[in-house]
LODRENKE-702256 format. One line per field, with one value per residue: residue number from 1; residue in three letters; x, y, z of N, C-alpha, C, O in turn. Coordinates in nm, 2 decimals. Layout:
i	NUM ... $
aa	ALA ... $
n_x	X ... $
n_y	Y ... $
n_z	Z ... $
ca_x	X ... $
ca_y	Y ... $
ca_z	Z ... $
c_x	X ... $
c_y	Y ... $
c_z	Z ... $
o_x	X ... $
o_y	Y ... $
o_z	Z ... $
END
This chain:
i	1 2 3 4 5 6 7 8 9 10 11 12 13 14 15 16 17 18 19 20 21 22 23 24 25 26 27 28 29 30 31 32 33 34 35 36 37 38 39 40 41 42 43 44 45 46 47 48 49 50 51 52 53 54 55 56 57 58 59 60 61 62 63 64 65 66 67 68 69 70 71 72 73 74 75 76 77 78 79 80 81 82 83 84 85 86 87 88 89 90 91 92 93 94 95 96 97 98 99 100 101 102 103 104 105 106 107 108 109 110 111 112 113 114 115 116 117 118 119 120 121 122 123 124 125 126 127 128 129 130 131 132 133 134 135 136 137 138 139 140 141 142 143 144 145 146 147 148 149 150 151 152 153 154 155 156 157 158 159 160 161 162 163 164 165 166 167 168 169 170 171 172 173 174 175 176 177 178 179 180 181 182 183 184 185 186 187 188 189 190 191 192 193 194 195 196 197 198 199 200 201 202 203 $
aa	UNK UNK UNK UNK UNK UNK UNK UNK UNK UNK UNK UNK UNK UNK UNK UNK UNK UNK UNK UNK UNK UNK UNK UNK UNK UNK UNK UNK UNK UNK UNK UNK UNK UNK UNK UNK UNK UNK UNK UNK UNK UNK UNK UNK UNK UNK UNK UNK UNK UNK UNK UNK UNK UNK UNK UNK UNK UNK UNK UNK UNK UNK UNK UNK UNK UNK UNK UNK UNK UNK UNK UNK UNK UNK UNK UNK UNK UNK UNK UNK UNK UNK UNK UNK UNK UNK UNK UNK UNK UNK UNK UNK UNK UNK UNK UNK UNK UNK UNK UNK UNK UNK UNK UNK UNK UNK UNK UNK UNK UNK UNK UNK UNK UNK UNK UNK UNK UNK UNK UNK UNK UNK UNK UNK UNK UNK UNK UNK UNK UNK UNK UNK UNK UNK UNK UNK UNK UNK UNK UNK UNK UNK UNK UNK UNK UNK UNK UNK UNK UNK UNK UNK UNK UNK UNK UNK UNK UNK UNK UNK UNK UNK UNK UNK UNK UNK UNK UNK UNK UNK UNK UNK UNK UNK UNK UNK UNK UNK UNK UNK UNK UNK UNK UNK UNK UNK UNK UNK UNK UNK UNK UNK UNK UNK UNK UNK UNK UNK UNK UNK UNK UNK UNK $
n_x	0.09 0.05 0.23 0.02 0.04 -0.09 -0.09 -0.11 -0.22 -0.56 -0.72 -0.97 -1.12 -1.38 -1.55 -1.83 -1.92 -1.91 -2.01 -1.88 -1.63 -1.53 -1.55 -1.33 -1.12 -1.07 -1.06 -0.84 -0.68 -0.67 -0.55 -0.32 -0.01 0.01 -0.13 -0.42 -0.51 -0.58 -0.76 -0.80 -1.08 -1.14 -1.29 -1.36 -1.45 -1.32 -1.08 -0.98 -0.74 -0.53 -0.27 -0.06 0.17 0.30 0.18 0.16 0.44 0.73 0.87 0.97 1.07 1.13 0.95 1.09 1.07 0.76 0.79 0.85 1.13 1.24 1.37 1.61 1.44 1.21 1.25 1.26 1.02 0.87 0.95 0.88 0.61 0.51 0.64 0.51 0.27 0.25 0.33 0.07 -0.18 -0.46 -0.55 -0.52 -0.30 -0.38 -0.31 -0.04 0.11 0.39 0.43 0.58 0.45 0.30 0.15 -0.09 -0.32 -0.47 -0.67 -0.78 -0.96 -0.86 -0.88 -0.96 -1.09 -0.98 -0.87 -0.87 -0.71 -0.70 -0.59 -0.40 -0.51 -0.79 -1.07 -1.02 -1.16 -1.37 -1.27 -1.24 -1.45 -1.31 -1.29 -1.26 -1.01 -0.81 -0.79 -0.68 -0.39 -0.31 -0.23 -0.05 0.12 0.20 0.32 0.57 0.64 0.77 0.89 1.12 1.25 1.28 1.56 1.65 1.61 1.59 1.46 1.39 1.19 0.98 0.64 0.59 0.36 0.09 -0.24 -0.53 -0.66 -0.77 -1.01 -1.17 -1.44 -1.46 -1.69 -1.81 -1.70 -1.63 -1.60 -1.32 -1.16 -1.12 -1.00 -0.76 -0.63 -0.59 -0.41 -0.20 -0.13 -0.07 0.21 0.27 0.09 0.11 0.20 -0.06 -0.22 -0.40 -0.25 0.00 0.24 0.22 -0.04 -0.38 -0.57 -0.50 -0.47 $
n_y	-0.12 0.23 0.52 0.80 1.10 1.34 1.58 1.62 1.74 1.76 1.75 1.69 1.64 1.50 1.34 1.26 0.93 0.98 1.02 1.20 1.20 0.92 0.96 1.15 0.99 0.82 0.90 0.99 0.78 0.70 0.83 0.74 0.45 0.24 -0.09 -0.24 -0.32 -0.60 -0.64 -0.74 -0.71 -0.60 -0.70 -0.53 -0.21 0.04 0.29 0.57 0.76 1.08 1.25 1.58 1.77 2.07 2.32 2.18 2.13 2.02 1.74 1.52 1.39 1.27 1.28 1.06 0.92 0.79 0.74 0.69 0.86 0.83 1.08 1.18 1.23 1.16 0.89 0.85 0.90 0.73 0.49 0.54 0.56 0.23 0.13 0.20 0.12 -0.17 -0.18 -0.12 -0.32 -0.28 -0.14 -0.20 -0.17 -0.15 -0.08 0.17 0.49 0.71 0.99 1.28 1.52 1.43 1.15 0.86 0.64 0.29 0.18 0.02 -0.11 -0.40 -0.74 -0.90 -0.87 -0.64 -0.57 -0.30 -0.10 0.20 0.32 0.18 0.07 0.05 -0.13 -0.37 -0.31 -0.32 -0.27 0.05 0.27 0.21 0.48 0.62 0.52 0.50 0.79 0.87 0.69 0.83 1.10 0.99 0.91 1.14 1.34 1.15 1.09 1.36 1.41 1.29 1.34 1.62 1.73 1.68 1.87 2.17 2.42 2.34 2.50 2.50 2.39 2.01 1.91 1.91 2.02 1.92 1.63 1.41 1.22 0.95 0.73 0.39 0.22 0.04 -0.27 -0.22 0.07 0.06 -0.09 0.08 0.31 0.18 0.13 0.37 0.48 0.33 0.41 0.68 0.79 0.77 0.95 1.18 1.43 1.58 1.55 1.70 1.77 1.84 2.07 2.30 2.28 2.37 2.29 2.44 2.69 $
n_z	0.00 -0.09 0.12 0.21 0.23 0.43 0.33 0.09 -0.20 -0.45 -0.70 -0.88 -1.19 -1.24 -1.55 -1.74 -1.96 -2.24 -2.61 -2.76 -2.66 -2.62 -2.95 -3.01 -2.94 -3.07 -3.35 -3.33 -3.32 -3.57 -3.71 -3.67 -3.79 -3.71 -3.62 -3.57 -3.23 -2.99 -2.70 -2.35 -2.16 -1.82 -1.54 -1.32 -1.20 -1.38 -1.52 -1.79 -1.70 -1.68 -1.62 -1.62 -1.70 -1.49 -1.64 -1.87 -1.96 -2.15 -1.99 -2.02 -2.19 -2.49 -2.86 -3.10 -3.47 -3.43 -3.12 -2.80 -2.62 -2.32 -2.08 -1.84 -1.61 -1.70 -1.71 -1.41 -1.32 -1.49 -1.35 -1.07 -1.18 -1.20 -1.02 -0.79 -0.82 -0.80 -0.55 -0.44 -0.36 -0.43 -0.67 -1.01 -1.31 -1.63 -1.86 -1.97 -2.06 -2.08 -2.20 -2.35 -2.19 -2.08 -1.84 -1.98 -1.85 -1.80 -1.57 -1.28 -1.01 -0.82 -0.87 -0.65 -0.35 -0.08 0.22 0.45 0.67 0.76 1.05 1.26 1.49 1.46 1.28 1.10 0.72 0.44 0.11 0.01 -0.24 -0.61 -0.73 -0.52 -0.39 -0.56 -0.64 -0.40 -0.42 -0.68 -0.58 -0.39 -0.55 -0.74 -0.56 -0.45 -0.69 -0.72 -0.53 -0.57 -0.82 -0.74 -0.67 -0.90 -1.14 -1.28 -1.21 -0.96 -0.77 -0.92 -0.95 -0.96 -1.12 -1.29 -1.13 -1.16 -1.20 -1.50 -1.51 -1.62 -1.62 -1.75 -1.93 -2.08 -2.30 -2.55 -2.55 -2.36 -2.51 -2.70 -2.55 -2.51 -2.73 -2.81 -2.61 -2.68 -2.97 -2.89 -2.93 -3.15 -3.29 -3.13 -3.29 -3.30 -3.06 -2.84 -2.62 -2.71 -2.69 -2.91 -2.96 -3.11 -2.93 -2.69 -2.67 $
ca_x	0.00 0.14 0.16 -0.02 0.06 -0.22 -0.06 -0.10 -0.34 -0.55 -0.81 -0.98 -1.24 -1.47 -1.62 -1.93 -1.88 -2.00 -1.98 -1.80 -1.49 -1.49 -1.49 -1.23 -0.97 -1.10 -1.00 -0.67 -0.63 -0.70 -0.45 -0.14 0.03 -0.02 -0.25 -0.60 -0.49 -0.70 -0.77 -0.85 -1.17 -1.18 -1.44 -1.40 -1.47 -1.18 -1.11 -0.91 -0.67 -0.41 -0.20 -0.02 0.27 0.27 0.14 0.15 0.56 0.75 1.00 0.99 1.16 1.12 0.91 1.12 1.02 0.67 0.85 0.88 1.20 1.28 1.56 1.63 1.32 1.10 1.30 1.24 0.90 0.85 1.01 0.80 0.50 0.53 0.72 0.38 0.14 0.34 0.35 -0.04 -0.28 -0.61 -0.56 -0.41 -0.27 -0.38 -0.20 -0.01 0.22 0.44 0.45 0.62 0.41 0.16 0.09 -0.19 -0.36 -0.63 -0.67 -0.90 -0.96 -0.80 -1.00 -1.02 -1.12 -0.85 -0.87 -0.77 -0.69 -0.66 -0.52 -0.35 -0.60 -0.89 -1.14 -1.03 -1.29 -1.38 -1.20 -1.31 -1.42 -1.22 -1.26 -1.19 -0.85 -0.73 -0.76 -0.58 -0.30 -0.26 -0.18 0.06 0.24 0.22 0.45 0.66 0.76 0.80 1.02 1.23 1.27 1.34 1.73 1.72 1.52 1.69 1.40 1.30 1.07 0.83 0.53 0.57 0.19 -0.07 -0.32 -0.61 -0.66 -0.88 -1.03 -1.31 -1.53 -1.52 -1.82 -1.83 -1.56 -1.62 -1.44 -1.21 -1.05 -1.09 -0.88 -0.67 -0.58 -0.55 -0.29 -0.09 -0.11 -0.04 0.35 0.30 -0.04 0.19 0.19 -0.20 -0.23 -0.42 -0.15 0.09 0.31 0.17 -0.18 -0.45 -0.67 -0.41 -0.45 $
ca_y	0.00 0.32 0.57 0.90 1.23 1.40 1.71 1.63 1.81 1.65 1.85 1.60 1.64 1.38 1.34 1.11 0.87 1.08 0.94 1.30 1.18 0.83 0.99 1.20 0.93 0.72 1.01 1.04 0.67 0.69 0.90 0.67 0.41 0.13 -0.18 -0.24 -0.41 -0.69 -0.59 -0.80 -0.65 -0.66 -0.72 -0.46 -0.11 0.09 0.42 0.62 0.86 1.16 1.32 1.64 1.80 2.22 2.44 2.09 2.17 1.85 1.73 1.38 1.32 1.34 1.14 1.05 0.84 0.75 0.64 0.79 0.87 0.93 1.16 1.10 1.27 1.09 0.74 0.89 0.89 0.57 0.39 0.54 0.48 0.12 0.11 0.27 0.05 -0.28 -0.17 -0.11 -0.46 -0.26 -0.17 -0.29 -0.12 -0.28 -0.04 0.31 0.50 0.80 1.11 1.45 1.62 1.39 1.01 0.80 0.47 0.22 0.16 -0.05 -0.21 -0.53 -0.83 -0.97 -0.77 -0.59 -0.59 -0.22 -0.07 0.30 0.33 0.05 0.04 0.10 -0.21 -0.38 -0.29 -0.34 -0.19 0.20 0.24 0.22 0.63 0.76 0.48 0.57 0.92 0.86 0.66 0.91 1.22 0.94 0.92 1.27 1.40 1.12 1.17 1.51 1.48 1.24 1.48 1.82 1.76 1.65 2.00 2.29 2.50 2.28 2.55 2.48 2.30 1.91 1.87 2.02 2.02 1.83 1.45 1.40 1.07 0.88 0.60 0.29 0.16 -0.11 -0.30 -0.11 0.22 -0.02 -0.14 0.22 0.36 0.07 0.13 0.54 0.42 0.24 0.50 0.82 0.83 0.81 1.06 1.34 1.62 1.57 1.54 1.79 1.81 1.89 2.21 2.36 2.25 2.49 2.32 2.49 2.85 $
ca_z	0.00 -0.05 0.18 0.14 0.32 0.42 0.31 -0.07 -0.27 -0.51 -0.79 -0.95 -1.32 -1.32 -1.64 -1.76 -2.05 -2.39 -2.73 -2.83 -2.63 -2.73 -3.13 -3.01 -2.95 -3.25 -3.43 -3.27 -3.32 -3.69 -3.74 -3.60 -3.87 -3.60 -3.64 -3.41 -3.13 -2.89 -2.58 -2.22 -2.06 -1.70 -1.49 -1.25 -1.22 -1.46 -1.52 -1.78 -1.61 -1.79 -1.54 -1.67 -1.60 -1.48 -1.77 -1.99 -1.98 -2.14 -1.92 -1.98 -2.34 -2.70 -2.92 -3.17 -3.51 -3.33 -2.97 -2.70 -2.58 -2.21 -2.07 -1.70 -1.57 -1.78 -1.64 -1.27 -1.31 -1.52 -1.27 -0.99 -1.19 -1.22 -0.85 -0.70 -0.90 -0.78 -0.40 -0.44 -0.40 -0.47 -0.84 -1.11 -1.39 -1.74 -1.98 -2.00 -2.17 -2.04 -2.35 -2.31 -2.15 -1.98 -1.85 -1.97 -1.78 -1.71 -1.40 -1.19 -0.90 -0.83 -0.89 -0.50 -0.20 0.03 0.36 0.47 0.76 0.72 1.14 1.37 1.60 1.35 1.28 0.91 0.67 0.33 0.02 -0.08 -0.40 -0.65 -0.72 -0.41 -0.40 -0.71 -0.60 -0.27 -0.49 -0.78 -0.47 -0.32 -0.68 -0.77 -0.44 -0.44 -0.81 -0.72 -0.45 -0.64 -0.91 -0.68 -0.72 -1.03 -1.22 -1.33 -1.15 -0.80 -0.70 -0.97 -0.91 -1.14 -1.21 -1.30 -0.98 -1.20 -1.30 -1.58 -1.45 -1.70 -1.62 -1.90 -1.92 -2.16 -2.39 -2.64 -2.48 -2.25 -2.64 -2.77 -2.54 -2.49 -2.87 -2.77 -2.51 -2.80 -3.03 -2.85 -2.95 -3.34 -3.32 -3.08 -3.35 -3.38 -2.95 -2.77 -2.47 -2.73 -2.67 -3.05 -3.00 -3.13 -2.77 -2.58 -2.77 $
c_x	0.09 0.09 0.12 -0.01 -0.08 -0.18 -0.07 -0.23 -0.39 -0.69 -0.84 -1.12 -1.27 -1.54 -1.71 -1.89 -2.02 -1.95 -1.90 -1.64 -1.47 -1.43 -1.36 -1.10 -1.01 -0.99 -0.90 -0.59 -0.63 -0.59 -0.28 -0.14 -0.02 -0.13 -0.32 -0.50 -0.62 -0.69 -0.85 -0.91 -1.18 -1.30 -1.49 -1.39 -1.31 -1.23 -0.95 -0.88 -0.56 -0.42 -0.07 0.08 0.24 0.26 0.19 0.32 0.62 0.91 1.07 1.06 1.10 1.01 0.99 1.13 0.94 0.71 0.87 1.05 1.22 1.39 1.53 1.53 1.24 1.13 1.24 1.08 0.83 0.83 0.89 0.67 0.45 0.58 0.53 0.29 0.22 0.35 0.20 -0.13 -0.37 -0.62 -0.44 -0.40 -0.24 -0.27 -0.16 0.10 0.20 0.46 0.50 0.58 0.25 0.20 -0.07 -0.23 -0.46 -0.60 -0.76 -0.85 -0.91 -0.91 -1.05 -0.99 -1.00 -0.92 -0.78 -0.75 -0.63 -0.55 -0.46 -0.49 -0.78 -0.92 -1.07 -1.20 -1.30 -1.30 -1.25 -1.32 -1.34 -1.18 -1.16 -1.05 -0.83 -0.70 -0.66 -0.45 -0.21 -0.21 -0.06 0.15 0.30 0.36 0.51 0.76 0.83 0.91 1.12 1.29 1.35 1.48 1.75 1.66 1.63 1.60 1.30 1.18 0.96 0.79 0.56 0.49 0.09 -0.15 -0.42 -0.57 -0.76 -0.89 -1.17 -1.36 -1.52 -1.56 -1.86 -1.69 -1.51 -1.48 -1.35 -1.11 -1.01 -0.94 -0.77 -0.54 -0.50 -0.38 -0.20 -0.08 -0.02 0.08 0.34 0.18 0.01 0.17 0.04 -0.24 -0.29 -0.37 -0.06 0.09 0.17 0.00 -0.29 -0.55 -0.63 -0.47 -0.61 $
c_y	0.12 0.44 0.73 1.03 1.34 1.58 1.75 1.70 1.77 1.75 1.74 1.64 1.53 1.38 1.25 1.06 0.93 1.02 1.00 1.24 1.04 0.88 1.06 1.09 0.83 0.79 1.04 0.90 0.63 0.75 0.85 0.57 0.23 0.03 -0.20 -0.38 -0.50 -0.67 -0.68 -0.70 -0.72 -0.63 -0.66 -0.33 -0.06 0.21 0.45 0.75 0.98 1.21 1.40 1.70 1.96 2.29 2.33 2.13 2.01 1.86 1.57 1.31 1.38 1.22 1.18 0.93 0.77 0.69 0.74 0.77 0.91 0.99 1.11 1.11 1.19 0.91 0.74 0.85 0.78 0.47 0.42 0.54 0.32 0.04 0.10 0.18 -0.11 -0.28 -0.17 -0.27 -0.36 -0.23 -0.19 -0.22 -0.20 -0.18 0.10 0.34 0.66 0.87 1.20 1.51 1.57 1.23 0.97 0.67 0.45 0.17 0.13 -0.10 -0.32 -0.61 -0.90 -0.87 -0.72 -0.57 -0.49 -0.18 0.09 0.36 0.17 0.05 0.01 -0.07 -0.30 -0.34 -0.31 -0.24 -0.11 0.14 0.27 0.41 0.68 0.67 0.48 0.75 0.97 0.83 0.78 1.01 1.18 0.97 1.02 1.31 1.35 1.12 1.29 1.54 1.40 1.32 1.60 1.83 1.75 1.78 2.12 2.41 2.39 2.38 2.53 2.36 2.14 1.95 1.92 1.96 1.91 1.77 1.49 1.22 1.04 0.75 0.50 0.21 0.06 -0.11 -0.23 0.00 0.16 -0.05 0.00 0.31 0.31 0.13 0.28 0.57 0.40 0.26 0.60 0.82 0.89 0.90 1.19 1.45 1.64 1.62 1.66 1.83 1.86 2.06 2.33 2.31 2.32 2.46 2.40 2.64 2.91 $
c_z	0.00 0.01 0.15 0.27 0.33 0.39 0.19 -0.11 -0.37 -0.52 -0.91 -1.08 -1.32 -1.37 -1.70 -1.90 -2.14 -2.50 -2.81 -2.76 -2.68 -2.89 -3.10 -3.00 -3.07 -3.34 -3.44 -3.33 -3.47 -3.77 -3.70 -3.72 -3.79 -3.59 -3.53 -3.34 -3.06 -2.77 -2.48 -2.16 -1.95 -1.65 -1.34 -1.31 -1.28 -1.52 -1.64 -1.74 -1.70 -1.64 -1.65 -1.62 -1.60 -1.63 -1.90 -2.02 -2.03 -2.13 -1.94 -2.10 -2.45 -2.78 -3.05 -3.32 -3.49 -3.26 -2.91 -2.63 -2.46 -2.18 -1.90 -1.63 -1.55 -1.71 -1.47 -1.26 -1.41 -1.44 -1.14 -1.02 -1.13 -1.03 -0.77 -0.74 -0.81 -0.64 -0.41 -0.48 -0.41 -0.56 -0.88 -1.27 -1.49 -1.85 -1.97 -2.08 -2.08 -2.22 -2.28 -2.21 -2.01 -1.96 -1.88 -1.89 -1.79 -1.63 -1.35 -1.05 -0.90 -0.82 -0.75 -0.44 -0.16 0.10 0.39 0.59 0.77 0.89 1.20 1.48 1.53 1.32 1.12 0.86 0.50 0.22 -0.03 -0.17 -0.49 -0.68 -0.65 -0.39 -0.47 -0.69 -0.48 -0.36 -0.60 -0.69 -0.43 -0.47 -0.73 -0.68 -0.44 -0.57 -0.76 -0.62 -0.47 -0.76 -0.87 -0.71 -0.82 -1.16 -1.19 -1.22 -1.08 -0.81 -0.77 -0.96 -1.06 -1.25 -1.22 -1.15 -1.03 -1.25 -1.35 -1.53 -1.54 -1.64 -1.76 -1.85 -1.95 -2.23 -2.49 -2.61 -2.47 -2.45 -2.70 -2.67 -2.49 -2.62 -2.87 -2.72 -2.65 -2.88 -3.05 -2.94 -3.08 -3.38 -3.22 -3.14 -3.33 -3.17 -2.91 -2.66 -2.58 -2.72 -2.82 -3.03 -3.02 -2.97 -2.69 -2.56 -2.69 $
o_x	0.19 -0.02 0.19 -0.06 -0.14 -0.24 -0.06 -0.33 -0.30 -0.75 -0.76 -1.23 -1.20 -1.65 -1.67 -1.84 -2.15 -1.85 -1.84 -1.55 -1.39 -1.32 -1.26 -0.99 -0.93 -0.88 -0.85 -0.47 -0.60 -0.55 -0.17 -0.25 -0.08 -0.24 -0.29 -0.45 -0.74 -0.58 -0.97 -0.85 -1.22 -1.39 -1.59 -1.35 -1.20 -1.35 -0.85 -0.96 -0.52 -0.51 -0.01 0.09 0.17 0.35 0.25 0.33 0.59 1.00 1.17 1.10 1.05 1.00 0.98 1.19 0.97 0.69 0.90 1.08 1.23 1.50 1.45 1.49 1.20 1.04 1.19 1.05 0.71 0.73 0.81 0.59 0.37 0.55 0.47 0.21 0.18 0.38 0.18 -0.14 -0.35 -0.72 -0.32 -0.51 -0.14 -0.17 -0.26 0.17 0.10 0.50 0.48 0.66 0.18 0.27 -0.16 -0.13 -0.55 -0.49 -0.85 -0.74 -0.88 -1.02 -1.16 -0.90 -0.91 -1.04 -0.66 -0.77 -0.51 -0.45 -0.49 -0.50 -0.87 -0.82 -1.10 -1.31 -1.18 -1.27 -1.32 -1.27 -1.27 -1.07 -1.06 -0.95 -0.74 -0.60 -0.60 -0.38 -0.09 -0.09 0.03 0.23 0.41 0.47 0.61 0.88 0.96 0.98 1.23 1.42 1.44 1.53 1.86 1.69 1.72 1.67 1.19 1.07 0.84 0.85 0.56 0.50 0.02 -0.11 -0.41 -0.48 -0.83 -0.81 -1.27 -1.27 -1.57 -1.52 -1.92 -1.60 -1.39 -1.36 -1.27 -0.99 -0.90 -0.83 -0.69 -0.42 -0.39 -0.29 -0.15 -0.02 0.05 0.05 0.38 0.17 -0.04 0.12 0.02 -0.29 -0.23 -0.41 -0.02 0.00 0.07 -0.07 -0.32 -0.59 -0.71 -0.50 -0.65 $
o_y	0.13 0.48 0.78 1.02 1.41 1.67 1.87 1.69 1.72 1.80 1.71 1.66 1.45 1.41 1.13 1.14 0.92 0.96 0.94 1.24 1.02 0.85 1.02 1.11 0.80 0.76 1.10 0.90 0.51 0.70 0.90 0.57 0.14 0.07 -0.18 -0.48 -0.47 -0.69 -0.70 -0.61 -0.84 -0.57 -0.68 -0.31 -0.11 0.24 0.39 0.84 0.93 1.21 1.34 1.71 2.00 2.30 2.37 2.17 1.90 1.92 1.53 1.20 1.48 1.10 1.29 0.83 0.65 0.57 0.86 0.66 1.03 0.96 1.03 1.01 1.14 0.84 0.64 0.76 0.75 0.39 0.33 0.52 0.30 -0.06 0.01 0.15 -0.08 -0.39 -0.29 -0.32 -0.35 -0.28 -0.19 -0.21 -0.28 -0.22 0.17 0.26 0.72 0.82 1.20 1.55 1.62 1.18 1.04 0.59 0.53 0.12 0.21 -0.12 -0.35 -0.57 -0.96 -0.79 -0.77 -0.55 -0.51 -0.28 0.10 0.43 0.06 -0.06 -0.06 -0.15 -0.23 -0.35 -0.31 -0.12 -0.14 0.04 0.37 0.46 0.74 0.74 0.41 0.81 1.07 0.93 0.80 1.02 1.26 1.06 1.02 1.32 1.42 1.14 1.30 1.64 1.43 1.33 1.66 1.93 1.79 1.76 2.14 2.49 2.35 2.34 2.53 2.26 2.15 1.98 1.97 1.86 1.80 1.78 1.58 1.13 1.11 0.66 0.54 0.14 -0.02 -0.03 -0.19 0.02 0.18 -0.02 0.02 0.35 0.38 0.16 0.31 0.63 0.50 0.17 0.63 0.87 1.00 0.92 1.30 1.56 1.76 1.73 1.76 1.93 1.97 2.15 2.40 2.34 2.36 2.55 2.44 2.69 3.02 $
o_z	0.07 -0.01 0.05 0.39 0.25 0.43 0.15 -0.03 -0.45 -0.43 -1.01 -1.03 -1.38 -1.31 -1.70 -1.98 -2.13 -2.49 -2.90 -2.84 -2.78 -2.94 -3.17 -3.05 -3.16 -3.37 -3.54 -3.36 -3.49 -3.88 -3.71 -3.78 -3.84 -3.56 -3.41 -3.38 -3.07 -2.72 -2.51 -2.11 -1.94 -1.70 -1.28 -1.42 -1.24 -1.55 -1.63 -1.72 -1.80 -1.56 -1.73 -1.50 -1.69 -1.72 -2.00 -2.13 -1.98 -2.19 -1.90 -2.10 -2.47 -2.76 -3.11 -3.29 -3.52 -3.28 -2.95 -2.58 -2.45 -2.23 -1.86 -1.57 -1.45 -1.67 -1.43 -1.18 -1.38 -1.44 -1.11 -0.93 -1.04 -0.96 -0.71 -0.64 -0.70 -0.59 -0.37 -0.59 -0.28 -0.61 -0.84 -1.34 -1.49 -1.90 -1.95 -2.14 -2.03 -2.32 -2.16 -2.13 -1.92 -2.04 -1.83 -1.88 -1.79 -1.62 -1.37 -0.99 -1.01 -0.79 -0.75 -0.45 -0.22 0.07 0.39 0.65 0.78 0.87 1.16 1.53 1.59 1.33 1.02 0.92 0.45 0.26 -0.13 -0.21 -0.47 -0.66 -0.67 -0.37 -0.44 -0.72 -0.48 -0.40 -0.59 -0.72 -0.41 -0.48 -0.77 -0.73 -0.40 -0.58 -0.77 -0.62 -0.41 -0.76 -0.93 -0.76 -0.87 -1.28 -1.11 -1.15 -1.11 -0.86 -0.72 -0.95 -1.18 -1.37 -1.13 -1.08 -0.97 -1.34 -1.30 -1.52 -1.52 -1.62 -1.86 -1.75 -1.88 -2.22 -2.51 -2.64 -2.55 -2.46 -2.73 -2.71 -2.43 -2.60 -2.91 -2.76 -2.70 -2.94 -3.15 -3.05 -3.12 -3.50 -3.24 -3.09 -3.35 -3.16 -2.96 -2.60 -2.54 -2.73 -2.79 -3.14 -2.91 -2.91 -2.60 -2.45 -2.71 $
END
């Protein structure tokens, strides 16, 4: 479990599943060279997630020849992706991908109960929902990137991450493959990206 500082701060958009955002990553995914992938639907609650970095700034690499390249940053926070998800039994991280300027994920629940215990003295009790732990989670990952990072930035005092998660509900397989495929895209659809630097969403 990892642990979470009650000092972190944590500004979350939660958005309902629309058919305009689905076409939006169709659209995106139409646009990459990359063949349709097959995708394992789980059978718990799953959410996709983008976390961004301050003012969408890209610290984390290059995409070069559709790939993403990381620079040390971008490794730092790889690794403590994957670290954090891996110390965490209550979800389970089916697919992501680190770009420039943002992470993407799906992210669910794990498929058997946890048994939590939020004090030592405190009763066990059943496992939150997945929301509000995934929301606890993403605050724990945020600050500890962040303070793994602080020595390694040319300008510590600035803030990493943007303040808000975009956090989605998928509903059915459908989405859950759509943006599976989104995921496994991104790199070679970058110039096209709405996080990118140049992006008229930005403007």
């Amino acid at each position: 479990m990892v642990s979470i500082s009650g000092h972190s701060v944590y500004s979350a958009n939660f958005y309902p599943y629309s058919s305009l955002l689905i076409s939006l990553v169709s659209d995106s995914i139409a646009l990459s060279p990359k063949p349709p992938i097959q995708s394992d639907y789980p059978h718990t609650e799953t959410y996709f997630i983008t976390l961004c970095t301050h003012e969408r700034e890209c610290l984390f690499g290059d995409i070069v020849a559709g790939e993403m390249c990381l620079n040390p940053l971008g490794k730092v926070v790889a690794d403590e992706w994957q670290n954090s998800f891996e110390a965490c039994s209550e979800l389970n991280l089916h697919y992501w991908v680190i770009m420039p300027n943002h992470i993407h994920g799906i992210v669910g629940a794990s498929d058997s109960p946890v048994e939590v215990s939020p004090h030592p003295s405190a009763k066990p009790e059943s496992s939150p929902r997945p929301s509000h732990s995934l929301r606890n989670f993403i605050s724990a990952f945020k600050e500890i990137a962040a303070n793994r990072l602080h020595p390694l930035r040319n300008q510590p005092d600035l803030p990493l991450w943007q303040q808000e998660v975009d956090q989605h509900i998928i509903p059915h397989r459908f989405a859950f493959h759509t943006f599976h495929q989104y995921i496994t895209t991104n790199p070679h659809a970058w110039d096209w990206d709405k996080l990118h630097p140049d992006s008229p969403a930005l403007t």
